[in-house]
C-alpha positions as CSV (number, residue, x, y, z in Angstrom):
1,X,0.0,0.0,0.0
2,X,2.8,2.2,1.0
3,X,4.1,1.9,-2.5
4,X,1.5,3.2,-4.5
5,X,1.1,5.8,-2.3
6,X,4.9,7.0,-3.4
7,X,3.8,5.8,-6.6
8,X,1.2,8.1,-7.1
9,X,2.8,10.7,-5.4
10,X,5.5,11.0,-8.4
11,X,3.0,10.6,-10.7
12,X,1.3,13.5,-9.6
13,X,4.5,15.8,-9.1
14,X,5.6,14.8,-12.7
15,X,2.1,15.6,-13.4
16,X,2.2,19.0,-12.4
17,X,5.6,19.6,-13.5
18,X,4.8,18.9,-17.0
19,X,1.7,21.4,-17.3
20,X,4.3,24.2,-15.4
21,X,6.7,23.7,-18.7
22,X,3.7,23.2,-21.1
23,X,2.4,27.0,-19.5
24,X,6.0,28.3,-20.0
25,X,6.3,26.9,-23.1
26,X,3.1,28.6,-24.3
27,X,3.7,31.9,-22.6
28,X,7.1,32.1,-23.9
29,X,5.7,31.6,-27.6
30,X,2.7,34.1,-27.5
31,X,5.2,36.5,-26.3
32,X,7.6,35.5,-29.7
33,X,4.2,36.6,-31.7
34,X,3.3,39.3,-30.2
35,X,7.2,40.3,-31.0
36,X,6.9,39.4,-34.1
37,X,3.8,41.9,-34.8
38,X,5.6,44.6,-33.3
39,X,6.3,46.3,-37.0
40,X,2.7,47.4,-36.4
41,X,2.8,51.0,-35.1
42,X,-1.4,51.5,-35.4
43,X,-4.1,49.5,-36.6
44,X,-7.6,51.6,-37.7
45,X,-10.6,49.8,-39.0
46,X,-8.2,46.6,-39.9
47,X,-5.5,48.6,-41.9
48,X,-2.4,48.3,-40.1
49,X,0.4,51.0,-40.4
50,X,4.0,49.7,-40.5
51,X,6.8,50.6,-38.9
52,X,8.7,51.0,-42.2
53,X,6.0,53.3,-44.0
54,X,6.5,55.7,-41.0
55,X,10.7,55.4,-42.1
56,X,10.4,55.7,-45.5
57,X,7.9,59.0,-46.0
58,X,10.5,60.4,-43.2
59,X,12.9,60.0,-45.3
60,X,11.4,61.4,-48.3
61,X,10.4,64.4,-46.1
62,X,13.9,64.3,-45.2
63,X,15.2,65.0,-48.6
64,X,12.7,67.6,-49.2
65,X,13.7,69.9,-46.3
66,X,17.1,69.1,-47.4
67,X,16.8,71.0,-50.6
68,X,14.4,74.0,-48.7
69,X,17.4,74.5,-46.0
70,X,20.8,73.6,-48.0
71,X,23.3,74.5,-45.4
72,X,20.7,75.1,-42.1
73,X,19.5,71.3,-42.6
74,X,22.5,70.1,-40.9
75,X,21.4,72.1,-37.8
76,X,17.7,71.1,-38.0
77,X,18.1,66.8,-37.9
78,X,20.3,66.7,-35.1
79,X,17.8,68.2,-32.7
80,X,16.2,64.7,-31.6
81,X,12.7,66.4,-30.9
82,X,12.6,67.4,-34.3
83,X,12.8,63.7,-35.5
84,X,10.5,62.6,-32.9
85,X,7.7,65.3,-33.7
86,X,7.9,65.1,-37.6
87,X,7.6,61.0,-36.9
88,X,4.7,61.7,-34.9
89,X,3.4,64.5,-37.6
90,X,3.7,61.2,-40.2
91,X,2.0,58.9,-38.8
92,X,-1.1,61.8,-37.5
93,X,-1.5,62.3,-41.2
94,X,-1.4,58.3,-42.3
95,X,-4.3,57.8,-39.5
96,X,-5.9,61.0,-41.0
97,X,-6.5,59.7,-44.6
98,X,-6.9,56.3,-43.3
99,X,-10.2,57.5,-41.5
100,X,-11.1,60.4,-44.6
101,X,-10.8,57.5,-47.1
102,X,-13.0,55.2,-44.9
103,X,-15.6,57.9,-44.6
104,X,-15.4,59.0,-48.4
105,X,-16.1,54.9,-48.8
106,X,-19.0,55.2,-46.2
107,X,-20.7,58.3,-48.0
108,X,-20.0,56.7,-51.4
109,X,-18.0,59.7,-52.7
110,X,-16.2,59.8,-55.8
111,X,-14.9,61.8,-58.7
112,X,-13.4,60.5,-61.5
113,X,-10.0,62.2,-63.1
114,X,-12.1,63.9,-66.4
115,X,-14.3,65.5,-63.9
116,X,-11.0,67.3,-62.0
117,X,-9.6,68.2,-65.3
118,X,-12.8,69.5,-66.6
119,X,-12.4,72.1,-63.2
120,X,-9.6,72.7,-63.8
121,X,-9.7,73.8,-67.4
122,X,-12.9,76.0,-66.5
123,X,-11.8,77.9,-63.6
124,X,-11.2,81.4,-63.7
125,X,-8.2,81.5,-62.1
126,X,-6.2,79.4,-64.8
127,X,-7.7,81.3,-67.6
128,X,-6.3,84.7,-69.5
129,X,-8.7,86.2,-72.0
130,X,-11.2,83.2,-71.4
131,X,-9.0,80.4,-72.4
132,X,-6.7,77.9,-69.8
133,X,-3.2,79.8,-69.5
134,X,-0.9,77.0,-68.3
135,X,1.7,79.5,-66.9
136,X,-1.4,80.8,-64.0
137,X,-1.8,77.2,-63.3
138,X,1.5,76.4,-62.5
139,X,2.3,79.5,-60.6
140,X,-1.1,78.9,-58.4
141,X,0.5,75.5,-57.9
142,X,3.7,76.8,-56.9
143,X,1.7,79.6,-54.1
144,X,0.2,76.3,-52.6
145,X,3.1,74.2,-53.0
146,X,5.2,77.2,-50.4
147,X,2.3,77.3,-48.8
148,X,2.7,73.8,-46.9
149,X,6.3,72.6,-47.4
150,X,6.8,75.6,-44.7
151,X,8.0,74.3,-41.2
């Protein structure tokens, strides 16, 4: 009697040994996946924003300032709040159009590229003596363009 008593004893400790390592074994792998999602800096309505989107359209902002500034660039990147803020400034206006194309779906807006040319082509602004003069296009273009490349 005394024996199965040890017996089952074991049993049980080996018991409750294995379902400790199964547990860590299982917590330690839904941590490696939660790792491995960790590219994903925000998720709206199922669209997920990477990591790596945020890098490269800092980047390309990057270049742009670069050819604004020239020489005063060099001062500008090494402040580490600047980087931080136009990071943040990135991904406020990813999560931005995110939600406005999501709404535009919702209200079922749309406007087809002959219907913005056809603006275009008929506003007053662009036209000299009633007809579209390229040259007021462009330089409206170029007002708005300095408008918002400003810091």
């Amino acid at each position: 009697m005394n024996y199965l008593k040890i017996c089952s004893k074991k049993n049980i400790i080996k018991l409750i040994l294995f379902i400790i390592i199964i547990a860590i074994i299982i917590d330690n792998t839904i941590i490696l996946f939660k790792h491995m999602n960790k590219n994903t800096i925000a998720k709206i309505n199922n669209i997920k924003i990477k990591k790596n989107t945020i890098i490269e359209l800092y980047k390309i902002q990057k270049i742009e300032r670069k050819k604004i500034f020239g020489e005063q660039f060099k001062n500008i990147i090494n402040n580490k709040n600047y980087i931080k803020q136009n990071k943040k400034k990135i991904l406020s206006k990813i999560i931005h159009e995110i939600i406005l194309n999501n709404y535009l779906k919702k209200i079922n807006f749309s406007i087809n590229k002959n219907k913005i040319q056809e603006n275009i082509l008929n506003n007053i602004n662009f036209s000299k003596n009633k007809i579209f003069n390229y040259e007021n296009y462009l330089n409206f273009l170029k007002k708005k363009k300095n408008k918002y490349t400003r810091i």
